[in-house]
N, C-alpha and C positions, 0 to 999 in steps of 0.2 A: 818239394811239390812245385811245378812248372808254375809261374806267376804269370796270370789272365788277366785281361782288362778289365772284367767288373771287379776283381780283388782291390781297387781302390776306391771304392765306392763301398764298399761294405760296412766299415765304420761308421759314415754315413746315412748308410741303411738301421743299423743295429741302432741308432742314437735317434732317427726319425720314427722308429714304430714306439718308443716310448711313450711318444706326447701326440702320434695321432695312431688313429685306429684302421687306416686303411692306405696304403701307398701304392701308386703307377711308376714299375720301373719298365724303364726304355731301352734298350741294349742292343744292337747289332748280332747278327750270330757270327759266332765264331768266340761272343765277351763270357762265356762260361756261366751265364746266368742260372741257367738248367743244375748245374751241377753243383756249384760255390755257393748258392744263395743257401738253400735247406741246409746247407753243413754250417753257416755263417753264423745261425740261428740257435744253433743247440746250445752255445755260451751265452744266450742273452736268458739272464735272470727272468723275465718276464715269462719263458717256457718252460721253466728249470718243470723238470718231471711231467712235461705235457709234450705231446706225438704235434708233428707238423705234416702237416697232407700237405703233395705237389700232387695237383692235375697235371696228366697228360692227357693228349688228344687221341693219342694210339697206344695199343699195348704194347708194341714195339719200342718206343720210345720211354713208355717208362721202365721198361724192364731193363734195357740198355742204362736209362740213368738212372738206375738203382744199383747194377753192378758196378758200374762206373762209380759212384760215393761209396760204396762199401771198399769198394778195392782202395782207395783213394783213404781208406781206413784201414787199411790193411786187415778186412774182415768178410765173412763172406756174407753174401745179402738173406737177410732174417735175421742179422744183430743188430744191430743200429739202425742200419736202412735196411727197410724190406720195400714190396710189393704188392699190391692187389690189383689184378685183372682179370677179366671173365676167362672161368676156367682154371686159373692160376694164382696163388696165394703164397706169397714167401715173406710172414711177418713171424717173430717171436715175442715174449715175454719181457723183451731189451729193446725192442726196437721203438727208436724217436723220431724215425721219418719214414711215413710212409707214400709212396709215390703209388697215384691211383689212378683209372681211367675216370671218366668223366661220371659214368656210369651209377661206379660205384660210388662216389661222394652221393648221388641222390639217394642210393639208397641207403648210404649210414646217416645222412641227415634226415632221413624220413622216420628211419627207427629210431635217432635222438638229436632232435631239433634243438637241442640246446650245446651239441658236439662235445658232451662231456669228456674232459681231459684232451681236449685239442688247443693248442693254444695259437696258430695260426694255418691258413687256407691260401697255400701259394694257386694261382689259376697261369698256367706256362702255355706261351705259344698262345693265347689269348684271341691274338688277329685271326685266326682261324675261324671262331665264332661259331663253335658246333654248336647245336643246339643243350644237349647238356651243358655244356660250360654257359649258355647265356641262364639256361633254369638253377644251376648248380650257383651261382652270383648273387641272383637274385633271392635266390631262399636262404643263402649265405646272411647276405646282405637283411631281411627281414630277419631270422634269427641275432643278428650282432645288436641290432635296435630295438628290439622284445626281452629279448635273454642273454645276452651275452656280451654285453660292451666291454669284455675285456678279450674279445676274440679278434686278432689282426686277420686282416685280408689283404695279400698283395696280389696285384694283376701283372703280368712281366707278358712284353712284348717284343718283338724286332718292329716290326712294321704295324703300327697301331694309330687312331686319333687318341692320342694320350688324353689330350683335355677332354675328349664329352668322356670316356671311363673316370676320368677323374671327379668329374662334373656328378658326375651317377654314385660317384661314391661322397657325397657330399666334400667336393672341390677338396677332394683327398690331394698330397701331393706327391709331383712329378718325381723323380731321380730319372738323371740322363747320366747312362754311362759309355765314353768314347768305345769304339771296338777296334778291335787291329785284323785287318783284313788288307791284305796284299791289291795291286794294280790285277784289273779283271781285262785283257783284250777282247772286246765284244766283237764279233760279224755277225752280219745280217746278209740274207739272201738279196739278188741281184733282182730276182723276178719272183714272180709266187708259185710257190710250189704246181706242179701237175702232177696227178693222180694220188692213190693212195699214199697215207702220211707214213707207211711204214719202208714206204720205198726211199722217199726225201731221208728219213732218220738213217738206213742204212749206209747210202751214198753219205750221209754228212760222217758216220763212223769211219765207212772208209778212208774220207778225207783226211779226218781228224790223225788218224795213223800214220798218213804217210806224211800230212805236216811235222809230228810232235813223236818224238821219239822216244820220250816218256812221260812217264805221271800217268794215274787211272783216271777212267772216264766214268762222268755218271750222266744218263741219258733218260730224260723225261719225258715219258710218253703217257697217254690218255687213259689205258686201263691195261687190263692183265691179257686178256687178246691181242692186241700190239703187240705185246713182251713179248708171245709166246712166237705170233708171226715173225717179228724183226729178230729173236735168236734164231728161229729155225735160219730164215734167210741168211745169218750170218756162219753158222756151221757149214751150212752149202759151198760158202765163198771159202773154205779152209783158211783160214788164218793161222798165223804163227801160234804152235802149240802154244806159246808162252803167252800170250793173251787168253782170259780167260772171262767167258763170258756168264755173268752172276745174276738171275732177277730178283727184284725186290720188290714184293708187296707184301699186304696184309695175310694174304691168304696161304703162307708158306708160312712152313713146317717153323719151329723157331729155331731149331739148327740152320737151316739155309739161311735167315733174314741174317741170324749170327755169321755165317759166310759172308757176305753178300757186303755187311758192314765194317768186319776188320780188312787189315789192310794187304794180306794175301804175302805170300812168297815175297822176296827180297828182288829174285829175276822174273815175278811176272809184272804181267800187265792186267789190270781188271778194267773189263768194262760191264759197268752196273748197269741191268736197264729197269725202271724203276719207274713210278707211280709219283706224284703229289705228295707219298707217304716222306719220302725224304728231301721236302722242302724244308722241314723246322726240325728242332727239337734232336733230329740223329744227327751223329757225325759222322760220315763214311770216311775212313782214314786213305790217307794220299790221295787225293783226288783232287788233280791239277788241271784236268778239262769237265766240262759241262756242256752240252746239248741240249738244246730245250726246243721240245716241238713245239711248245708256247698254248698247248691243249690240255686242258681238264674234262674229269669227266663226275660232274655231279647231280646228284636226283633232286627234280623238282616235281613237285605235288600238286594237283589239277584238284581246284576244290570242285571242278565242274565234273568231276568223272571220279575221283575220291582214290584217284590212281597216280601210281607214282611210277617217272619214266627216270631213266639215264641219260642226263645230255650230255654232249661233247661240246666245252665252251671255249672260247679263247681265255688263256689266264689272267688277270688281272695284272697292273704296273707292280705290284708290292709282291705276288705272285712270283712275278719274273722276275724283280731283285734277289729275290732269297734265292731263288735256284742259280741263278748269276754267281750270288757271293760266296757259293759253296765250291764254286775253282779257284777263290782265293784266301784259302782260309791256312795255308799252308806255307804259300809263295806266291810269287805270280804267275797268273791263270790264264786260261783262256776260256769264254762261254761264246757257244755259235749257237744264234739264234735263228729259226726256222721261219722265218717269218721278213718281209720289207720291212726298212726305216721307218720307211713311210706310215705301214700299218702298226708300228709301237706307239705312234704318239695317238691314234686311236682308241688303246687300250684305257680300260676302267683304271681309275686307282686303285679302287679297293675288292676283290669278290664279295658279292653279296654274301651277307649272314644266314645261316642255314633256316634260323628260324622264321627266313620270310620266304622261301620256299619249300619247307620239308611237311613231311606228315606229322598234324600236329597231336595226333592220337596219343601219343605219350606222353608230351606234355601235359595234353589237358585231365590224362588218369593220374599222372604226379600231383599238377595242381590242387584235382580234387582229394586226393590221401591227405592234401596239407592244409584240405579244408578252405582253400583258394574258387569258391565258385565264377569270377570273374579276372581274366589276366591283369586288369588295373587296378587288383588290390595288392600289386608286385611292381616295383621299381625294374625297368627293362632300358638295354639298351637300345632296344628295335622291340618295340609292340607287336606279339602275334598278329599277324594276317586276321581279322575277323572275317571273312568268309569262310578261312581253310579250318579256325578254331569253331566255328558252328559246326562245320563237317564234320570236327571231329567229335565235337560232344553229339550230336547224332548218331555218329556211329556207336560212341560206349552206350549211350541208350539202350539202342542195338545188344548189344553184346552180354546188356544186363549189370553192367560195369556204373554206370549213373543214373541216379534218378532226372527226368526233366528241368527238376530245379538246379541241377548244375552238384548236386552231393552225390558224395561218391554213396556204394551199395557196401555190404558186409561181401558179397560178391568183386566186386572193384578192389575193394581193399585185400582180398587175399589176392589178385590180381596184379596189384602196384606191387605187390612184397616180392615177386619173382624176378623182376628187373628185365621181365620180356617185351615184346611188343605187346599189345593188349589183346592183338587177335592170337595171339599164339598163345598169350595164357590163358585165355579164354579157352580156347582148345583142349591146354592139359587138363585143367581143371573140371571139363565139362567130358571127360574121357575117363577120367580113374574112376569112377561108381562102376561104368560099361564096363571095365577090364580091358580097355585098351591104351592102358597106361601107357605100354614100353610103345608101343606104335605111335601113341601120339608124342613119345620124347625126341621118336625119330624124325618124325614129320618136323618138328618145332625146330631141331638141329639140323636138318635139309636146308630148310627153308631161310635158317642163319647165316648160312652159305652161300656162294654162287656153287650153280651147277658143276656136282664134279665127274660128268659123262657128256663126252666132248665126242663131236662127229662133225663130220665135212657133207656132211647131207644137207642140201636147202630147206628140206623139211624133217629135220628128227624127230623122234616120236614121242610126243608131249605128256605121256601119262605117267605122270608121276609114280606110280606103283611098281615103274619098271626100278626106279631109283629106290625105291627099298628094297627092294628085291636084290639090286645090285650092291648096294650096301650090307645088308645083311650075306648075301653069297662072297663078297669080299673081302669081310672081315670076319669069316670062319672060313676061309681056301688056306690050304698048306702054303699055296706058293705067292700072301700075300707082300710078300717083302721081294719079290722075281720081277723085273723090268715092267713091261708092258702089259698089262690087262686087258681083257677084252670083256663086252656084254650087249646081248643083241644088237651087235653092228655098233657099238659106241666104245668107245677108247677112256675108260676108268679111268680117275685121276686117283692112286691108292693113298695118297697121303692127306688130300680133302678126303679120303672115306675115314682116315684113321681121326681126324679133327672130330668128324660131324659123329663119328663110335661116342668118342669121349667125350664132347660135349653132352649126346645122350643120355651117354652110361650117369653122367652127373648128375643132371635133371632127375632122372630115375632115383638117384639114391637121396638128392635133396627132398625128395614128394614124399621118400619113403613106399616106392611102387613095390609089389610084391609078384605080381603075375607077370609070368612068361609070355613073348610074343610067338605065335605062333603062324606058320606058313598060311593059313586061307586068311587072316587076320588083315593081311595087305587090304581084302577085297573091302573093307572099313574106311579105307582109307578118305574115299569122298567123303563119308561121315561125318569124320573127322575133321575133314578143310572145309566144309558148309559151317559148324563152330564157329571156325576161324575168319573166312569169308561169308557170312550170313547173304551179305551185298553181289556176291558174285555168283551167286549157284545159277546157273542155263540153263533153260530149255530148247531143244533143236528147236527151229522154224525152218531151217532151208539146209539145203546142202552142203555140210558145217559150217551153218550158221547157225548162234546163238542169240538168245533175248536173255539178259541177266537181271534178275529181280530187284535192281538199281536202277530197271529200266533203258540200261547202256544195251547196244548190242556188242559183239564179240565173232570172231570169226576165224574159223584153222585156213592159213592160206592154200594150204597144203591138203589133200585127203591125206587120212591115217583112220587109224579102228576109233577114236574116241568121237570122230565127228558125226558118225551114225550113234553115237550112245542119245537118247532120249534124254536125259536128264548129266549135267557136268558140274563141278563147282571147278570155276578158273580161280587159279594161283597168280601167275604172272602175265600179265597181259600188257601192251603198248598203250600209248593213249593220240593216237593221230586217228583222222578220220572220223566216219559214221560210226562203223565199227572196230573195235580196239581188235589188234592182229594175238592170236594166244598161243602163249610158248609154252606154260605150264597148266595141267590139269589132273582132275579125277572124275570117274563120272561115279554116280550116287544114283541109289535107287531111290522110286518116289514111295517106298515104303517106309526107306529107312528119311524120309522128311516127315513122311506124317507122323510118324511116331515121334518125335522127338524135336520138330518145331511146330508144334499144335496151337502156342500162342501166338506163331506170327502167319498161319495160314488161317486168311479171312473166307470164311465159308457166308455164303450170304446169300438171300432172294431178292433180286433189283426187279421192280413192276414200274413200265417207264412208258410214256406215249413215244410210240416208232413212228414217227412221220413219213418212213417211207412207205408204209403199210397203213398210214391213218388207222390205227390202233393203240388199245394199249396192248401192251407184250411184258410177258411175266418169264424172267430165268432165273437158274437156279445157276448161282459162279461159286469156286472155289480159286483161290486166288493167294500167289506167294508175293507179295512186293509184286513189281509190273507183269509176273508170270501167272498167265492163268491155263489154269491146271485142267477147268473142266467148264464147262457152259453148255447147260439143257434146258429147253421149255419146262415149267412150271405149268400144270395142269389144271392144280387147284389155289389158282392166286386169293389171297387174302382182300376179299369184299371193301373193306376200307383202302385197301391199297390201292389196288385198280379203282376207286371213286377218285384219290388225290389225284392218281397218273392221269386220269382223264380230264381233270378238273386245271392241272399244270400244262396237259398240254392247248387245253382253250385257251389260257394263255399265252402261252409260248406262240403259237400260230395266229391268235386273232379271232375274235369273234364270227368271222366268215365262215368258220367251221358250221355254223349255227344256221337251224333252216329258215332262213326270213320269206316271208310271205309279202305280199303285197299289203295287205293286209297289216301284218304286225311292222313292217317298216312305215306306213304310214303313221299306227297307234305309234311306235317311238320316237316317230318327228314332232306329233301331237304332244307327246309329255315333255317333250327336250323346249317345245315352246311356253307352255305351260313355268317349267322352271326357268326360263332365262328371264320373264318378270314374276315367278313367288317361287321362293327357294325351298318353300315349305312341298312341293312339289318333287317326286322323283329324279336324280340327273341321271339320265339314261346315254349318256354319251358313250364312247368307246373309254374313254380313262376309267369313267367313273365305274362304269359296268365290272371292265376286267379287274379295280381296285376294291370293289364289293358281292366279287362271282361267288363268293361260298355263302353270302343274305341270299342273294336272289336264283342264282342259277342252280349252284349246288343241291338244294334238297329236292331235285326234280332229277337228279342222273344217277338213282342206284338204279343197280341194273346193266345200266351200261356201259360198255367199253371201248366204243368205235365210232368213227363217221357216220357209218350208215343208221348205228341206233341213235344217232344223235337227230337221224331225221324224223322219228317219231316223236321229235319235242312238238307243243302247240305252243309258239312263240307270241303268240297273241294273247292265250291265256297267262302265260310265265309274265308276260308285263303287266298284263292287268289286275296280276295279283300282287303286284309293286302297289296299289292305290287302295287307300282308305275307302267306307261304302259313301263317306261325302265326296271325295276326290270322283270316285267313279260318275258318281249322279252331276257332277260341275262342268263333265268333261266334255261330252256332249253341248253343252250352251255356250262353256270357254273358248272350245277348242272342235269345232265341230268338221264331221269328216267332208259333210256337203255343203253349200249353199244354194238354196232354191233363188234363180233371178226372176225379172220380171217376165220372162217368155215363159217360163213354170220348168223351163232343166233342171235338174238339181246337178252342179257343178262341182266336181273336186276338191279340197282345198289343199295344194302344193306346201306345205308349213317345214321343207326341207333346208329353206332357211329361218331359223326362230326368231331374228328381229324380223324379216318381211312376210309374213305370209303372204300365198301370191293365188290369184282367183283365175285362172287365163280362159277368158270368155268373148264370144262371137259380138262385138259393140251392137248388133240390131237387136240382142237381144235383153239387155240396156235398158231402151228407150223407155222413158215413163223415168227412171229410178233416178233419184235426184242426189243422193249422199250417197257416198262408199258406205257399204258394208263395215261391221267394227265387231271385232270379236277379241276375246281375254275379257268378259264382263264389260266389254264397252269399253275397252282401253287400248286395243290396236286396231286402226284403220286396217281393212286389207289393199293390199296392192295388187289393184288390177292391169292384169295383162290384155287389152284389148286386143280382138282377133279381127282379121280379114275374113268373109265370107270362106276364103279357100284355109281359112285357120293361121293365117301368118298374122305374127305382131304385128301392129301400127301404132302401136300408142302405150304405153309405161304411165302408171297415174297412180296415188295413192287421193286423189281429190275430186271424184268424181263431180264435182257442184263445177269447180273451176276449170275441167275440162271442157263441158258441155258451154259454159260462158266463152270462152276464149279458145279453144281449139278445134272444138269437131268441125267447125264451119272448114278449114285447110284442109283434116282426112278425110270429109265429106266430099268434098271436089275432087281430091284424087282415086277414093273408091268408086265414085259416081262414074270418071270414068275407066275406069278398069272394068266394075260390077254394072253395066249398064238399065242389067234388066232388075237390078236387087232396088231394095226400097230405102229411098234416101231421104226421110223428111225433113221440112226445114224446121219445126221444132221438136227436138228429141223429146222434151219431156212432157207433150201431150199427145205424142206416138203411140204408134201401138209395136210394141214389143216384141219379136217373130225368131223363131229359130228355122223360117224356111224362108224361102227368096221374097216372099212379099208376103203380107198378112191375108189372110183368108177372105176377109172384107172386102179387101183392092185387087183380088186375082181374077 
């Protein structure tokens, strides 16, 4: 066996998990970590007859190093080393390691939290930081300190903060082991790229060729449209037969990923072009140059819109060493970097953690399977987002999956057991009573996929029904294994049909489905995705445009048939903008909602004062989430109801609504004086009124429901039924509405301010009266406004004794002459008193 540079470290290893219970091993790739550690282990006494689980981050990579230790045992994989990944199960009755996707470790620790007969939880490729692997640690981690202290945990990294993992596993310790990796020649571009990056990637292929005479190439680009674009443009260019060009992602067939990663003919050349999937954990054999567009492509999650987009990111520093070090893993390399000097040292250290961007819907249905109603009763190394973790408990609410209190339902819990996303199990599970089991398997396994109906149209035709349709026609055609497919104008991809068959067909046989899908059954299909998207089902409003019962709108940029459908539930939509642009749909009939979401459509009678109409107004709304479905007049509003609407909105608007009289606002300023000296008196103010409208005003408005009947109020009666029969009888001598002076008018009294009442009277008619007036039982002076002959102020007095001593002689001399002919005498208070120009006596 070839001797690796972690093999000196393993001893090490094996003599430090005795005495602690959790180790951070460090390694370089290329140190054989992946593959030497799980085999290193099955001699340590400590496991004798107990299974050691390796996460991997992809099933590609563990299935690769599962065959890779088996053969390495010269056995095949299901003896000693087997496999679990979705889909795909290669363990036996003998086997002591099993290498699993992330996946699945939550669901074998959900079924036995205590990991019966496991003896340790290798976590590979770590720095990755899927969300599984940070959940799968964490409940690790809580199981070893509840139940399990005799269960080891190693985390193995290339590129990792050794110390906080270590820190997290209570200051577990380090192993650093050196790696052997060859000198890497790096270039970097002179200037930044122009135009599309698939153009730069080609040219740099070219290059790379006519520099380097051998060795294969592995070429990292953003996603699987890249790939597909940058091979076609490279077939174009005819290259030497002997180069061969191989893509590498997830979403191929496992023959081709198995192509893709050995090391090909002895006289070719490969050049891989490949995904982020072969940063870690693979080894693509000979691969002496590397190309790195320096771009990833990963989904982040909009707690504002509960949607998940694809970005296109620059990679991280740690990113772009691991793709670097895989041109030297051999000999010395070369990697051309797509990108300025300048903008490297730019670059993040590290890519963010998935679970501070992802949808955390599955986490939080895990959480609560494990009886977890808050993420802080869990050791993390990066804390869910709390606003995306409300979102998501919201949504299971939604779905029926959680109760409010954060516990999971008997619903939820058959839910978490399927190891789907939550709307998709939600889906099947709310489909097999209906008999559209096999439909909704299909839908669940579409949807696990990227789309495998591929057009060059700007606007392809987004309804999903086509893609069963073509699925189903594709995988019963004679000629599905014959080159190119076609279906309404879209270019089938037949080996993502034969994926999304067989993950189907699985699903079906795990549920134990029994019924047949049958050809009209497609037309279910929105049904079926309203389950799953409860949040996204649309209603047109405009020219496809949609309002989705999330309240987002949504929008076909394109006409096509689905945008005149009445009713849609969106699948896949963007999240830029007012409204999210939609690639995938179905539309749904509003039949088939009422029948079968009857708890979440609110049927209701609103009676509300319309201020545009000064009224109140009575509808009758049915209403899904922000869509409303139906709104008509109410004919026969409920008497009580329209009394409140009317009563809220005298409120809302201000007593002005209210018909004052001359009359009754005098009486209010009368009692408002009244109480600013005895409290035992009414406060008739504006606070006081609108914060005691249902004592006083209310029992006087059945009946009515408008402005106009509100003018049949007698506002003067309504306050003076505020007063007690003494209050009434005091108010009058208190507070009285006149004053008779000495000339015999009876005078107004102004009490619009309640500390001053104000008297405003002609001074000749005065003459004789020697004290102010005093009113409140003899306890406020009034304040008089003396008038001019023509009715103009001259004189402001609450002292009438000490005006007449000391002032009227100055306004006397200047009315005297202004008024020449009016009567002026020199002592006022043995005058005679006149409301006309001179006294009757002296004309």
């Amino acid at each position: 066996m070839t001797i690796l540079p972690i093999d000196s470290i393993l001893p090490q290893l094996k003599e430090t998990l005795l005495a602690h219970s959790a180790i951070v091993l460090v390694a370089p790739p290329g140190a054989g970590k992946t593959t030497r550690v799980p085999l290193a282990l099955l001699d340590v006494p400590l496991f004798a007859k107990q299974r050691i689980l390796m996460l991997e981050p992809r099933r590609l990579a563990a299935r690769t190093a599962a065959r890779y230790m088996a053969a390495s045992l010269n056995q095949q994989v299901g003896e000693t080393v087997g496999y679990r990944v979705r889909m795909d199960t290669r363990v036996g009755p003998s086997t002591r390691i099993e290498v699993i996707t992330e996946g699945v470790l939550t669901r074998m620790i959900q079924q036995d939290p205590s990991l019966e007969g496991v003896g340790a939880v290798i976590f590979d490729e770590f720095h990755e930081r899927s969300l599984h692997a940070d959940l799968g640690l964490a409940l690790c981690l809580q199981a070893q300190a509840l139940l399990r202290d005799d269960l080891r945990i190693i985390v193995m990294s290339a590129t990792l903060d050794a110390q906080a993992v270590a820190g997290l596993m209570n200051n577990a310790p380090i192993l650093i082991s050196e790696g052997r990796s060859f000198e890497v020649a790096t270039h970097y571009l002179d200037r930044k790229p122009e135009g599309r990056i698939e153009q730069t990637v080609v040219r740099a292929i070219v290059h790379a060729l006519e520099q380097h005479e051998h060795g294969n190439m592995l070429v990292f680009v953003p996603g699987t449209g890249e790939i597909r674009r940058i091979e076609a443009r490279l077939r174009e260019l005819q290259l030497d037969p002997l180069v061969q060009i191989t893509p590498l992602h997830g979403s191929l067939p496992q023959e081709s990923q198995d192509r893709a990663i050995s090391r090909g003919q002895a006289n070719e050349r490969k050049i891989v072009l490949t995904t982020s999937i072969a940063e870690s954990s693979l080894t693509v054999d000979g691969i002496g140059i590397v190309i790195d567009s320096g771009l990833s492509r990963v989904p982040r999650f909009s707690p504002r819109t509960g949607m998940t987009r694809l970005e296109t990111v620059p990679v991280s520093l740690a990113s772009a060493d691991q793709r670097r070090g895989r041109a030297g893993r051999l000999g010395p390399g070369t990697c051309y970097r797509l990108w300025m000097e300048a903008d490297h040292r730019q670059l993040l250290p590290l890519s963010k953690p998935e679970i501070a961007e992802a949808d955390l819907a599955p986490l939080a249905l895990e959480l609560a399977a494990w009886g977890v109603t808050e993420p802080a009763e869990l050791t993390w190394l990066d804390s869910p987002p709390r606003a995306a973790f409300v979102q998501a408990r919201s949504l299971l609410v939604q779905l029926g999956a959680m109760n409010p209190d954060g516990s999971i339902t008997s619903e939820g819990r058959r839910m978490a057991g399927l190891g789907l996303h939550p709307r998709l199990a939600h889906m099947l599970l709310k489909a097999i009573p209906l008999g559209y089991g096999e439909l909704a398997c299909e839908l669940a396994a579409l949807l696990n996929e990227r789309d495998f109906l591929k057009s060059d149209s700007a606007a392809p035709n987004a309804d999903l029904r086509l893609r069963v349709e073509a699925l189903r026609r594709t995988m019963k055609s004679k000629d599905y294994s014959s080159g190119a497919l076609f279906y309404e104008g879209f270019t089938v991809d037949a080996a993502a049909c034969k994926r999304i068959w067989m993950e189907a067909g699985q699903w079906k046989r795990e549920l134990r489905i029994q019924d047949a899908s049958q050809p009209e059954d497609v037309h279910h299909c929105g049904l079926l995705l309203a389950f799953a998207f409860p949040d996204r089902i649309g209603q047109r409003r405009s020219q496809g445009g949609f309002l989705l019962s999330s309240g987002r709108g949504a929008q076909f940029t394109h006409m096509q048939p689905l945008a005149n459908s009445p009713y849609i539930v969106t699948v896949e939509l963007d999240d830029q903008g007012t409204d999210s642009r939609i690639y995938l749909a179905a539309p749904v009939e509003w039949e088939e909602l009422e029948q079968h979401f009857s708890e979440s459509i609110e049927r209701d009678t609103i009676t509300v004062w319309d201020p545009t109409v000064q009224a109140v107004r009575s509808r009758h709304y049915i209403r899904m989430g922000a869509i409303l479905i139906k709104d008509v007049p109410n004919h026969t509003p409920d008497q009580d109801d329209v009394h409140r609407a009317l009563v809220s909105g005298i409120v809302k608007e201000g007593l002005a609504l209210l018909p004052w009289t001359k009359a009754s606002l005098q009486l209010r300023e009368r009692l408002q004086f009244m109480n600013h000296y005895d409290t035992d008196w009414p406060d008739v103010a504006d606070p006081a009124l609108i914060m005691n409208i249902h004592d006083w005003l209310a029992p006087h408005l059945h009946g009515f429901k408008s402005r106009s009947d509100l003018q049949r109020l007698n506002m003067f009666s309504i306050l003076e039924s505020m007063l007690s029969w003494e209050q009434r009888r005091a108010l009058d001598e208190s507070a009285p509405t006149h004053i008779t002076v000495p000339s015999g008018s009876r005078i107004s009294v102004d009490y619009s301010d309640p500390d001053i009442p104000t008297l405003s009277v002609r001074l000749q008619e005065l003459f004789g009266l020697e004290q102010t007036p005093r009113i409140g039982g003899d306890r406020v002076p009034i304040r008089l406004q003396l008038l001019s002959p023509a009715q103009r102020p001259v004189q402001v007095t609450s002292d009438l004794a000490s005006f007449w001593r000391h002032t009227y002689f100055e306004v006397k001399k200047d009315l005297k002459g202004r008024y020449p002919k009016h009567y002026w005498p020199d002592d006022p208070l043995v005058a005679m008193p006149t409301s006309r120009v001179r006294p009757k006596n002296l004309q």
